[in-house]
ZADO-1210 file (C-alpha; in nm, 4 decimals, padded with zeros to 6 digits):
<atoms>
<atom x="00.0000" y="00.0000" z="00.0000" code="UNK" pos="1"/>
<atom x="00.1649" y="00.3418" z="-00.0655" code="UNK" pos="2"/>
<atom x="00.2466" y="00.5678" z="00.2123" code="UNK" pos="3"/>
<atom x="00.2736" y="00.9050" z="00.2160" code="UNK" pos="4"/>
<atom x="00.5252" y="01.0441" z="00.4016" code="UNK" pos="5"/>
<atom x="00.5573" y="01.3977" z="00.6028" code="UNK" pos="6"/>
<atom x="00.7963" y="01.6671" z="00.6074" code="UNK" pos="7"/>
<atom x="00.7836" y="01.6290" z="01.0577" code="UNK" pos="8"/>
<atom x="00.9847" y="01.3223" z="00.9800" code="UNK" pos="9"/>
<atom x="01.2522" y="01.4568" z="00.8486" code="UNK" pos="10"/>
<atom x="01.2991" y="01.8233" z="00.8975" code="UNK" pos="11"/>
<atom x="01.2090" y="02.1125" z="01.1137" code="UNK" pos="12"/>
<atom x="00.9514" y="02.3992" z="00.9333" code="UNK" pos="13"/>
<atom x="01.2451" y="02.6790" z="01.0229" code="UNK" pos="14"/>
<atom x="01.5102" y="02.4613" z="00.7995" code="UNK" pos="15"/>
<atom x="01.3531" y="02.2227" z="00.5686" code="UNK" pos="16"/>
<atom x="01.5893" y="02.0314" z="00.5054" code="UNK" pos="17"/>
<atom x="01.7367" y="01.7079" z="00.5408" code="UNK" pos="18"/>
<atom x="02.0169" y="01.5090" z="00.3674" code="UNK" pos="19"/>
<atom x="02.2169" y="01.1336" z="00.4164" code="UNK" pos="20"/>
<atom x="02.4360" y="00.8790" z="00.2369" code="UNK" pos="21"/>
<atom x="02.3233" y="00.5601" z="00.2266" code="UNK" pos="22"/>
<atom x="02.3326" y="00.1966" z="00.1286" code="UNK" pos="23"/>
<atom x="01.9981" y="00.1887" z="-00.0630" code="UNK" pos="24"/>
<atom x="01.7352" y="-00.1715" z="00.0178" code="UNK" pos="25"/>
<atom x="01.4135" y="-00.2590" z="-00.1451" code="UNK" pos="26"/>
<atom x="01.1791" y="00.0231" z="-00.0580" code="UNK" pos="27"/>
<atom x="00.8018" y="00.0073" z="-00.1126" code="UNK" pos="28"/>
<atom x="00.6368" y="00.2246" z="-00.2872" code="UNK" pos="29"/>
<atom x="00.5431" y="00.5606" z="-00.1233" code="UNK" pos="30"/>
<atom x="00.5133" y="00.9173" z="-00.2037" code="UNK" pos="31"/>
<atom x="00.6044" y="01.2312" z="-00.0302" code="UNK" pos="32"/>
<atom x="00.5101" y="01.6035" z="00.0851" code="UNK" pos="33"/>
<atom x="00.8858" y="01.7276" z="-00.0187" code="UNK" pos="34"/>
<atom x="01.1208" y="01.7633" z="-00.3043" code="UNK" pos="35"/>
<atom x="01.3467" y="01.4469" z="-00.2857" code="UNK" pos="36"/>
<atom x="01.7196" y="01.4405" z="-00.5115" code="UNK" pos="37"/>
<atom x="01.9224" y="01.1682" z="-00.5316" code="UNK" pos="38"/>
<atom x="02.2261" y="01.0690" z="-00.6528" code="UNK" pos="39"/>
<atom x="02.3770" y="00.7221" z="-00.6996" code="UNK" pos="40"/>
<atom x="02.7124" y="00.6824" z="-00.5421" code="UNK" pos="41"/>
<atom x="02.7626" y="00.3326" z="-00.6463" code="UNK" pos="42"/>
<atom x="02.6152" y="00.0043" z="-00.7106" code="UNK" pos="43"/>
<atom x="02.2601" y="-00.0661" z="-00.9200" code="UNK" pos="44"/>
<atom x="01.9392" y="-00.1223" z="-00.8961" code="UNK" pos="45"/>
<atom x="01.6363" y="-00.0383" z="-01.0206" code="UNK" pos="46"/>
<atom x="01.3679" y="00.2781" z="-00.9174" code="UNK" pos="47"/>
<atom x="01.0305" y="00.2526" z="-00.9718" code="UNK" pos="48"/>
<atom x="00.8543" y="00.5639" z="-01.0431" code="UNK" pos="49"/>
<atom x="00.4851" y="00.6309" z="-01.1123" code="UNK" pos="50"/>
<atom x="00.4653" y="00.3141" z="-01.1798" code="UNK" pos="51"/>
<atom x="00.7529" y="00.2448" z="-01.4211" code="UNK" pos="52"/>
<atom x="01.0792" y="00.0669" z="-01.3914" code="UNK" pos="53"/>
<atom x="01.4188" y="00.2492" z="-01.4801" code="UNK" pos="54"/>
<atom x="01.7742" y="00.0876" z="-01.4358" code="UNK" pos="55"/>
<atom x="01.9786" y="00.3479" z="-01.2626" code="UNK" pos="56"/>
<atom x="02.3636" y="00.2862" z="-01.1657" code="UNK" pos="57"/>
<atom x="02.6538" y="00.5080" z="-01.0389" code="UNK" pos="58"/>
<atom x="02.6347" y="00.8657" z="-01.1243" code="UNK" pos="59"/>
<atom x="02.2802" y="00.9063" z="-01.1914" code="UNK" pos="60"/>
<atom x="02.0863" y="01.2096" z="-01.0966" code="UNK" pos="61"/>
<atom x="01.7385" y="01.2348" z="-01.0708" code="UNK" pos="62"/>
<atom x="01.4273" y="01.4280" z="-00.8399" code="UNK" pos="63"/>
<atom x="01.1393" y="01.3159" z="-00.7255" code="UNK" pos="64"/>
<atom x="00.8799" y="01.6110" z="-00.6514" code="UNK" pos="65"/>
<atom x="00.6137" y="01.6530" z="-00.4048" code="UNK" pos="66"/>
<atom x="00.2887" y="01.4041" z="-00.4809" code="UNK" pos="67"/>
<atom x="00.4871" y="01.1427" z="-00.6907" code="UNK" pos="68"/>
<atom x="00.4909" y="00.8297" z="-00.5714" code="UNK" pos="69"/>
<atom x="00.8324" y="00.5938" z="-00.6235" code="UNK" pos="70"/>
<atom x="01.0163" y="00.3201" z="-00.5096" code="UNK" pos="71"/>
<atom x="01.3455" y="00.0952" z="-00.4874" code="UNK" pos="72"/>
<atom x="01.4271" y="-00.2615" z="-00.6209" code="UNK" pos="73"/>
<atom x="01.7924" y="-00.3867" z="-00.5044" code="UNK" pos="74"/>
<atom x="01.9093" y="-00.7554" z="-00.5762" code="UNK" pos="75"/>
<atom x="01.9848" y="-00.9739" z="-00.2924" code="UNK" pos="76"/>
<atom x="02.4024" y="-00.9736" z="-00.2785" code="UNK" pos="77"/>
<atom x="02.3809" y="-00.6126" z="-00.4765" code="UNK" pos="78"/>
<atom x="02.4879" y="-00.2871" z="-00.3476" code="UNK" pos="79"/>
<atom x="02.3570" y="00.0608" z="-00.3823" code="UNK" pos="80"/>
<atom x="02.4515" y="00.3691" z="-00.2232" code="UNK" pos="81"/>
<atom x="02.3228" y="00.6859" z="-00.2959" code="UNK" pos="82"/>
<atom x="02.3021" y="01.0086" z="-00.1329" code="UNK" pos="83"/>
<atom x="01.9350" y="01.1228" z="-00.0146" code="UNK" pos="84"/>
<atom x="01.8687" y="01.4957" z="-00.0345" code="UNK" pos="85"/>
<atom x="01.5289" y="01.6013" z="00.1076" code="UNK" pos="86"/>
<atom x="01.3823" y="01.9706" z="00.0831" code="UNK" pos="87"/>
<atom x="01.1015" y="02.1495" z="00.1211" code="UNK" pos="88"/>
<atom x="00.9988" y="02.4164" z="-00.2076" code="UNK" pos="89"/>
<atom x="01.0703" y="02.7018" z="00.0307" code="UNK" pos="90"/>
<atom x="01.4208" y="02.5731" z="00.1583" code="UNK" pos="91"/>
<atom x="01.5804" y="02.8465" z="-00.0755" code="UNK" pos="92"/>
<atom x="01.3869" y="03.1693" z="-00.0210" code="UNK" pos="93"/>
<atom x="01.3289" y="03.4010" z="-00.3302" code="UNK" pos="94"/>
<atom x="01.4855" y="03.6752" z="-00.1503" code="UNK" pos="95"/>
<atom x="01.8277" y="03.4718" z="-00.2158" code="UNK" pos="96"/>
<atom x="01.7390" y="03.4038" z="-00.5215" code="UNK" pos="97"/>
<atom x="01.6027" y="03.7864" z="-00.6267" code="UNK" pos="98"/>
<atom x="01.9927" y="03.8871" z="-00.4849" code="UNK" pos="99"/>
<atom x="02.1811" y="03.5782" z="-00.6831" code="UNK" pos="100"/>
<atom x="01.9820" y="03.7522" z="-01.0093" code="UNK" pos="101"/>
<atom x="01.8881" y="03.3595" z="-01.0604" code="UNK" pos="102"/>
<atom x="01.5217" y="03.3638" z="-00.9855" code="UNK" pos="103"/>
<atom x="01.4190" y="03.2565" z="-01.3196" code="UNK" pos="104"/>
<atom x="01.6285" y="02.9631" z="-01.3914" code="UNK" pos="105"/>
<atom x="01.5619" y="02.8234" z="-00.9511" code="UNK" pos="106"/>
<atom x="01.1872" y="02.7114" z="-00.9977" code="UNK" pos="107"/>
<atom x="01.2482" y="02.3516" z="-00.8667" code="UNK" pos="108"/>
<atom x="00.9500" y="02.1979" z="-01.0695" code="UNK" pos="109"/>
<atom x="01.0526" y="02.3168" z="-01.3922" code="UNK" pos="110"/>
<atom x="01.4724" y="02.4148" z="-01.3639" code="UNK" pos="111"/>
<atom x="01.5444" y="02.1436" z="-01.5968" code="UNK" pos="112"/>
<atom x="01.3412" y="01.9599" z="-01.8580" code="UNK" pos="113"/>
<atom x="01.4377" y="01.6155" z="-01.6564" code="UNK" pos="114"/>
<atom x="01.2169" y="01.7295" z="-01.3619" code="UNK" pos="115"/>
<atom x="00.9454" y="01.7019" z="-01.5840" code="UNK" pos="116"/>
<atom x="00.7706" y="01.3682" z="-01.5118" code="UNK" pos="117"/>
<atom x="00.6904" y="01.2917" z="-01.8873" code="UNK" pos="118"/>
<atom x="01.0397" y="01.3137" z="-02.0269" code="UNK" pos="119"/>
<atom x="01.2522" y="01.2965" z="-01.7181" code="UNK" pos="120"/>
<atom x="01.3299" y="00.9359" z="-01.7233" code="UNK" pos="121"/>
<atom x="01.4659" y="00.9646" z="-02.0967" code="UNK" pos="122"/>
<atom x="01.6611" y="01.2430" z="-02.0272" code="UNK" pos="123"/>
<atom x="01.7681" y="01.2146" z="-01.6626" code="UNK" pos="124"/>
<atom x="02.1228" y="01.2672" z="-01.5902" code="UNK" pos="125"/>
<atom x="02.4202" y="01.0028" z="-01.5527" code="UNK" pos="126"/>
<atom x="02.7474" y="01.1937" z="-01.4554" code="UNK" pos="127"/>
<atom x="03.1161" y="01.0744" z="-01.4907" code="UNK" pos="128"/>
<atom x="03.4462" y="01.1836" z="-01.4233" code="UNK" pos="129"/>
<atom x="03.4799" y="01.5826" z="-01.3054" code="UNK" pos="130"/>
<atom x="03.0595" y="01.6532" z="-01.3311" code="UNK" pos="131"/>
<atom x="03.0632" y="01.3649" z="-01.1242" code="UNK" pos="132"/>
<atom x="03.3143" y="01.4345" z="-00.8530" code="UNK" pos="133"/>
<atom x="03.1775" y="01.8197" z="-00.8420" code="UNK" pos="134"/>
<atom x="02.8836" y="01.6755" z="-00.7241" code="UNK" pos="135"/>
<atom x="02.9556" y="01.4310" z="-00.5151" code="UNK" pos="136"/>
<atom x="03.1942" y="01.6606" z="-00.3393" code="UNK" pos="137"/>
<atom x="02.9378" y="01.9309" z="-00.2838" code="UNK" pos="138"/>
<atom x="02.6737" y="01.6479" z="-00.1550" code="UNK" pos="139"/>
<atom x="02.9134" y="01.5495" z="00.0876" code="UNK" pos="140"/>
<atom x="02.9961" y="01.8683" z="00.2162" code="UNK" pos="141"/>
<atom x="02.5986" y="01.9798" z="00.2591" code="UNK" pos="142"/>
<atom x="02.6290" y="01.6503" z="00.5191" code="UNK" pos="143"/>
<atom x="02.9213" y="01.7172" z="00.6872" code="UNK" pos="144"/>
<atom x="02.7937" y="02.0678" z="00.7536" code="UNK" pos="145"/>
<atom x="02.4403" y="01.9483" z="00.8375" code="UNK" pos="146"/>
<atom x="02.5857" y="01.6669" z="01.1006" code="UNK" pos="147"/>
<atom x="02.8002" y="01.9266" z="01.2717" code="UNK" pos="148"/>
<atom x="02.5314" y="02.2323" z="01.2946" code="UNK" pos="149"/>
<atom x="02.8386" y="02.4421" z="01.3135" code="UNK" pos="150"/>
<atom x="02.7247" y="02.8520" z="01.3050" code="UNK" pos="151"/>
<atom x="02.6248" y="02.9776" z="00.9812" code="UNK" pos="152"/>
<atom x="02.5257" y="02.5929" z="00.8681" code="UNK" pos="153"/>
<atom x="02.2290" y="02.7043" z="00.7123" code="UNK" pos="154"/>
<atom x="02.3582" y="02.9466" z="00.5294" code="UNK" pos="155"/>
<atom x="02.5928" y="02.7348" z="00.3890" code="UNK" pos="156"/>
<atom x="02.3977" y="02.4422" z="00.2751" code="UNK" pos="157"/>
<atom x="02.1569" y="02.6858" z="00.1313" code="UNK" pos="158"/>
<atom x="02.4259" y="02.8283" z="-00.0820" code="UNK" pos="159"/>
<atom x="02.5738" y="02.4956" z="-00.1394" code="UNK" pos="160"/>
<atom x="02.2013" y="02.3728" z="-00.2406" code="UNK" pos="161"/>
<atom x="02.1821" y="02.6959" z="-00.5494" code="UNK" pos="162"/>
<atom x="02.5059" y="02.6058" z="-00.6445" code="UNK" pos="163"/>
<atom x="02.4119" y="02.2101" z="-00.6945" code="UNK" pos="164"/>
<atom x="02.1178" y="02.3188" z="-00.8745" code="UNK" pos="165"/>
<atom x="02.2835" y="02.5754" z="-01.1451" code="UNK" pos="166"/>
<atom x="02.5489" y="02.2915" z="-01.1650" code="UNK" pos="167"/>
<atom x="02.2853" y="02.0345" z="-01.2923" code="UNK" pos="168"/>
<atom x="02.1250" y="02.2768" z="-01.4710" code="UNK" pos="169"/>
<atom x="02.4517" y="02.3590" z="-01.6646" code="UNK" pos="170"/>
<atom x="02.5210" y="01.9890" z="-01.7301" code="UNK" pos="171"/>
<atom x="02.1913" y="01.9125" z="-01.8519" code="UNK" pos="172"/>
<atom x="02.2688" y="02.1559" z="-02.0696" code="UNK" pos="173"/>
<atom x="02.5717" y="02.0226" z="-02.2145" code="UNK" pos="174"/>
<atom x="02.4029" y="01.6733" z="-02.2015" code="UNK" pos="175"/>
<atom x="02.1462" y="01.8195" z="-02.4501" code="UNK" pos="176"/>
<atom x="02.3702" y="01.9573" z="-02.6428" code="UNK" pos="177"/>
<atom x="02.6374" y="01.6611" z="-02.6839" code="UNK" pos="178"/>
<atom x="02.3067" y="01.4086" z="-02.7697" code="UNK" pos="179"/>
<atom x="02.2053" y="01.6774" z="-03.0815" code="UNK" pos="180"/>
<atom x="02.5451" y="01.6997" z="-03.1936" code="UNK" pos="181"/>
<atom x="02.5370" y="01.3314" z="-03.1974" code="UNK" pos="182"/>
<atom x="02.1935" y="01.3015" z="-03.3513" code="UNK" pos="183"/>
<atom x="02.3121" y="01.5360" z="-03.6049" code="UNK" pos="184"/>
<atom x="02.6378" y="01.2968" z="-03.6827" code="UNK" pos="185"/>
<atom x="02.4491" y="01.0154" z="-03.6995" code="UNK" pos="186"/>
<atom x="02.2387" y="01.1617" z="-03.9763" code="UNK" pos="187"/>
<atom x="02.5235" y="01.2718" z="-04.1299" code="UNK" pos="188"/>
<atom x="02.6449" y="00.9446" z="-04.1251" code="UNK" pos="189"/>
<atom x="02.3462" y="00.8012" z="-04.2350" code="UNK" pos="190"/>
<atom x="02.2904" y="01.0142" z="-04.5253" code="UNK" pos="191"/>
<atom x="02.6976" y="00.9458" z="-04.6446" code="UNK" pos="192"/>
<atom x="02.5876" y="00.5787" z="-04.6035" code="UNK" pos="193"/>
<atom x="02.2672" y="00.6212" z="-04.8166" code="UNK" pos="194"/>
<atom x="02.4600" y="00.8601" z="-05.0949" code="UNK" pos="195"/>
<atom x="02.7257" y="00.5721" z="-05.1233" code="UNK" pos="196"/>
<atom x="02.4468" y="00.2927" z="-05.2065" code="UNK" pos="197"/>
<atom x="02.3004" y="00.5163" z="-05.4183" code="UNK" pos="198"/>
<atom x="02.6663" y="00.5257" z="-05.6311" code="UNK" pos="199"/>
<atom x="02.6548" y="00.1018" z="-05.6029" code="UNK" pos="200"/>
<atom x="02.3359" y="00.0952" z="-05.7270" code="UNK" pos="201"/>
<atom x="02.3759" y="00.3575" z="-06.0231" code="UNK" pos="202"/>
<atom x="02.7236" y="00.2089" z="-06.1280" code="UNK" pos="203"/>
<atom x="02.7299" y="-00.1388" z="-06.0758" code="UNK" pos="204"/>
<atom x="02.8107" y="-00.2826" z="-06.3760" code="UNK" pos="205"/>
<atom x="03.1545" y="-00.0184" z="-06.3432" code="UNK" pos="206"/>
<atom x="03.5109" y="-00.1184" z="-06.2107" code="UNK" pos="207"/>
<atom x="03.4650" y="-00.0414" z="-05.8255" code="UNK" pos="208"/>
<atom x="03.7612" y="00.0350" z="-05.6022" code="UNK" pos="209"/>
<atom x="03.7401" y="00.1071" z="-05.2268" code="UNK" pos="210"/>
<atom x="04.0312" y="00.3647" z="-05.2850" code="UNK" pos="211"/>
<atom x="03.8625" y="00.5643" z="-05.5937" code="UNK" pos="212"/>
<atom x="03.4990" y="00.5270" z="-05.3414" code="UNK" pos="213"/>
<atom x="03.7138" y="00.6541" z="-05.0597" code="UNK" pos="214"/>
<atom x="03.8184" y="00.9619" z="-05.3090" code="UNK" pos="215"/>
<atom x="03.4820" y="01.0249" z="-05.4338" code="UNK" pos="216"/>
<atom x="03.3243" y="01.0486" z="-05.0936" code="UNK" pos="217"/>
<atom x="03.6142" y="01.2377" z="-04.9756" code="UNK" pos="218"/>
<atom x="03.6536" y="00.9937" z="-04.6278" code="UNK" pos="219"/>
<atom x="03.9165" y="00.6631" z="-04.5699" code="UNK" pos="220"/>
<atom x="03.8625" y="00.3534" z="-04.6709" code="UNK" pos="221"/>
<atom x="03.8415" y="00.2523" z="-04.3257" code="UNK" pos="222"/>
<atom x="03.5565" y="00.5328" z="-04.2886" code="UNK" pos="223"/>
<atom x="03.4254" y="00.4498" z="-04.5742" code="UNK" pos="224"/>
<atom x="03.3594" y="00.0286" z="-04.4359" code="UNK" pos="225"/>
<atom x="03.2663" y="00.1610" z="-04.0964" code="UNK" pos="226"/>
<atom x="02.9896" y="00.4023" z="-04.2802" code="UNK" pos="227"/>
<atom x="02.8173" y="00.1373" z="-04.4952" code="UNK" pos="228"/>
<atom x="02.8402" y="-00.1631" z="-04.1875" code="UNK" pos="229"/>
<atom x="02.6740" y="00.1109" z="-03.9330" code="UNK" pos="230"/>
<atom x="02.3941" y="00.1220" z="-04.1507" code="UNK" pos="231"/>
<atom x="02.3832" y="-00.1874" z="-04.3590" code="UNK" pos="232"/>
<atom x="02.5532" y="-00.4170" z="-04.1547" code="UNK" pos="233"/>
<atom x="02.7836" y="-00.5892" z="-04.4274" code="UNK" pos="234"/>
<atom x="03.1147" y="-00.4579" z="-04.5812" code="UNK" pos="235"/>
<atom x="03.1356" y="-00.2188" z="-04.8930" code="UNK" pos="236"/>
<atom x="03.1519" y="-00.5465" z="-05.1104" code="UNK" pos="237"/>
<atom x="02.8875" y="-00.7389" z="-04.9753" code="UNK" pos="238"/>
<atom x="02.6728" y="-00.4837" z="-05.0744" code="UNK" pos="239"/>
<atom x="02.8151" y="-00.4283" z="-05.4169" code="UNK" pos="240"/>
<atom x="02.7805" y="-00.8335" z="-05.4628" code="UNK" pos="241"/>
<atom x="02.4159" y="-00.7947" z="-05.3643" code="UNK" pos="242"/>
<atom x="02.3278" y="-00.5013" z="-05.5270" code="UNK" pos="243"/>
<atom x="02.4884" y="-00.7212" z="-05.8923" code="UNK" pos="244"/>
<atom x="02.3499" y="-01.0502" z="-05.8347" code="UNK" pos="245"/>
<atom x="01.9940" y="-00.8895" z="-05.7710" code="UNK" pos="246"/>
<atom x="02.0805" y="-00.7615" z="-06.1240" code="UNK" pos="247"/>
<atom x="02.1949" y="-01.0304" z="-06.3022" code="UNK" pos="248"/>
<atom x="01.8572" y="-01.2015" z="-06.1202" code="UNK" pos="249"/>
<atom x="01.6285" y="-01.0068" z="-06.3468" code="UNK" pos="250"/>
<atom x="01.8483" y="-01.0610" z="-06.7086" code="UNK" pos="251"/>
<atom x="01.8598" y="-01.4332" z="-06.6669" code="UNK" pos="252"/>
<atom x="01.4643" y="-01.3382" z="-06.6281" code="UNK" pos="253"/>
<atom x="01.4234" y="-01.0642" z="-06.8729" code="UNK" pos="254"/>
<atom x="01.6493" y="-01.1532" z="-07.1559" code="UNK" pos="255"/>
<atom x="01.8036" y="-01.5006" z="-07.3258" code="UNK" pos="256"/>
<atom x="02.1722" y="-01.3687" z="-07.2876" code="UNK" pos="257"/>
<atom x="02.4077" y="-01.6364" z="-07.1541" code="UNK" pos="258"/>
<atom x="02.5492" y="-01.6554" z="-06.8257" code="UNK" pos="259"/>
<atom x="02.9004" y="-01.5123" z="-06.9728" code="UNK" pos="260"/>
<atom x="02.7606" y="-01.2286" z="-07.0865" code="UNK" pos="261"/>
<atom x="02.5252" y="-01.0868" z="-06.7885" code="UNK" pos="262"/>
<atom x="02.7936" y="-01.1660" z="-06.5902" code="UNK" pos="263"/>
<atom x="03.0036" y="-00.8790" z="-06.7951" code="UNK" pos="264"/>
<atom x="02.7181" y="-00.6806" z="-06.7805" code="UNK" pos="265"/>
<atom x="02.6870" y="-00.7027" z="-06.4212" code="UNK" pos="266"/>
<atom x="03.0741" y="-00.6080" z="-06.3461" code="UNK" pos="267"/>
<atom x="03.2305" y="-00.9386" z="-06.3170" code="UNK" pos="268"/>
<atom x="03.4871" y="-01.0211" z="-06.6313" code="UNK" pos="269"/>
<atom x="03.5745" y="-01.4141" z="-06.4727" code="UNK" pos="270"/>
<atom x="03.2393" y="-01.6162" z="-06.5339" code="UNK" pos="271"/>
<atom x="03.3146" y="-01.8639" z="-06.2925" code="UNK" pos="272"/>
<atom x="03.3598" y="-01.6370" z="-06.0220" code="UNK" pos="273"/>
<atom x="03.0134" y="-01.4342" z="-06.0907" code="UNK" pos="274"/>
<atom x="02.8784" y="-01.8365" z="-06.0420" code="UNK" pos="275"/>
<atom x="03.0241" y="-01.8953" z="-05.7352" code="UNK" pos="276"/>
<atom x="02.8955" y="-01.5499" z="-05.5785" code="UNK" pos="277"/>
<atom x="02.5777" y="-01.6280" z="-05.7340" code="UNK" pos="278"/>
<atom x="02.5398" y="-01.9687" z="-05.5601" code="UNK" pos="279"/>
<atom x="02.6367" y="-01.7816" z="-05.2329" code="UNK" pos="280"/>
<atom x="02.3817" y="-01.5554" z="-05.2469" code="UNK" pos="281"/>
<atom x="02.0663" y="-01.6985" z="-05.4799" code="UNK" pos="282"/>
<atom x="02.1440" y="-02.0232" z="-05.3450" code="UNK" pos="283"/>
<atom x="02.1349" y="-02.1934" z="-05.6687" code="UNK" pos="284"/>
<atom x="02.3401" y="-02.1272" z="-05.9694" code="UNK" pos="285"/>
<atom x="02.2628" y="-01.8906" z="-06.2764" code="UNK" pos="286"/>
<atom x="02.0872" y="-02.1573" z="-06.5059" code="UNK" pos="287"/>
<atom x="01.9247" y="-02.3305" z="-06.1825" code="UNK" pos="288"/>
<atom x="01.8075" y="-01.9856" z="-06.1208" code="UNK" pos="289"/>
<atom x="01.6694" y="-01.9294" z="-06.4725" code="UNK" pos="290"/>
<atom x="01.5271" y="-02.2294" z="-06.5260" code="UNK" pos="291"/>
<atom x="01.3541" y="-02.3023" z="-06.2089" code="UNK" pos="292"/>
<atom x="01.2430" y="-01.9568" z="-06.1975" code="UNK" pos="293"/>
<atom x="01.0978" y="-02.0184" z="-06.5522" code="UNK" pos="294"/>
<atom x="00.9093" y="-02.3236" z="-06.4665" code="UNK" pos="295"/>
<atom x="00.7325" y="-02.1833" z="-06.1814" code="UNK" pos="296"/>
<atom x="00.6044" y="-01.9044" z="-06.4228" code="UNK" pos="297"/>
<atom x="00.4718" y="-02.2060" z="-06.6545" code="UNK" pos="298"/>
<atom x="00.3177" y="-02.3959" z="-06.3438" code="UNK" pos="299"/>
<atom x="00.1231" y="-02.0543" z="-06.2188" code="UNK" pos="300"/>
<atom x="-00.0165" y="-01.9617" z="-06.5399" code="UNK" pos="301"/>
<atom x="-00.0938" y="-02.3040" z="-06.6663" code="UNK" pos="302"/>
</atoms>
């Protein structure tokens, strides 16, 4: 049954806020009255929210707002620690926020397109390297501050809390940015992969060289292999071979030349070699093809 839980738990109304490190267990599903971040520190597991499951693993970054209702799957013999970071809306006053000149960019529900619960979960953050330790190190010094209660605590963590924010907010950022760039390569890739079929299929019957395609196309050979497999998933040749036999395929169908000759016509000058690729791919060699292809005409119209 899903439990809603209360702010009195956690935190006091004149500092609403509340923050921990630990190792993550199964946790039922519940929902609660505050703003809850987390980050994963280590391990796996999976977090159910609104219903849905989502793998998450080190580095991840993801909040849960007020109303939403999630919860925690962990493995027996897995581990998962993750920091806890609980806060009420009005943690941050907009007075602070008015003074930082920030107040647009610090509305908690709608900061950063992941907090919004349609697209979050396809666009939540995983962190690595520096983003990673930046965060991690500020996380940990918001609980060592909020342990001690030293003066000026609040203060601190509040500052410390703005700062995390605009952090995410500026990796997000650069997270968006990196995945167009590498929509937009992929297309380019793509569309190089197409434009070289295209050639194959215009000039098939021609003498083909990966070095003169490589020229044409103005990449390496090596690029040039990588491009086609990406999107084809066969080498340069394989397709060429294809693209030819399903040629030669419709003259033994279309026309009475011989073998020999459509295997000229198709770009092969050694006849027995054309036969051999021909067997590989029709399964069945050029007169086998013709022939049997010919009688099964005959059977359906007789």
């Amino acid at each position: 049954m899903e439990r809603i839980l209360g702010s009195q738990a956690y935190m006091k109304d004149e500092f609403p806020f509340w923050i921990n490190r630990t190792k993550q267990a199964t946790v039922a599903e519940h929902g609660h009255e505050f703003i809850e971040l987390v980050y994963v520190v280590q391990g796996q597991g999976v977090h159910i929210f609104q219903g849905n499951h989502y793998n998450i693993q080190a580095g991840d970054v993801f909040i849960i707002n007020p109303g939403e209702t999630h919860a925690y799957s962990v493995e027996p013999g897995e581990r998962m620690e993750i920091v806890n970071c609980l806060f009420m809306p009005s943690f941050i006053p907009d007075a602070l926020l008015k003074e930082l000149e920030i107040t647009a960019s610090m509305d908690y529900f709608y900061v950063h397109p992941f907090l919004k619960q349609d697209v979050r979960f396809n666009h939540y953050l995983n962190l690595n390297g520096l983003e990673a330790s930046s965060v991690l190190t500020l996380l940990e010094s918001m609980i060592r501050e909020f342990s001690s209660r030293d003066s000026g605590h609040a203060t601190l963590i509040r500052l410390q809390m703005v700062e995390l924010l605009l952090l995410l907010s500026r990796y997000y950022a650069n997270m968006q940015s990196h995945r167009i760039q590498r929509s937009s390569r992929q297309s380019e890739r793509v569309m190089m992969a197409r434009r070289i079929s295209g050639y194959l299929e215009r000039h098939f019957d021609k003498k083909i060289t990966l070095q003169a395609l490589a020229g044409l196309f103005n990449v390496s050979t090596r690029q040039l292999n990588r491009l086609v497999r990406e999107e084809f998933g066969k080498s340069i040749f394989d397709l060429l071979h294809e693209i030819r036999i399903e040629r030669a395929k419709r003259m033994l169908l279309e026309s009475d030349e011989k073998v020999i000759y459509i295997a000229t016509m198709v770009g092969y000058d050694d006849p027995s070699f054309f036969s051999r690729l021909f067997v590989r791919y029709a399964g069945c060699s050029p007169r086998e093809y013709r022939t049997g292809s010919i009688a099964s005409q005959k059977e359906r119209s007789g």
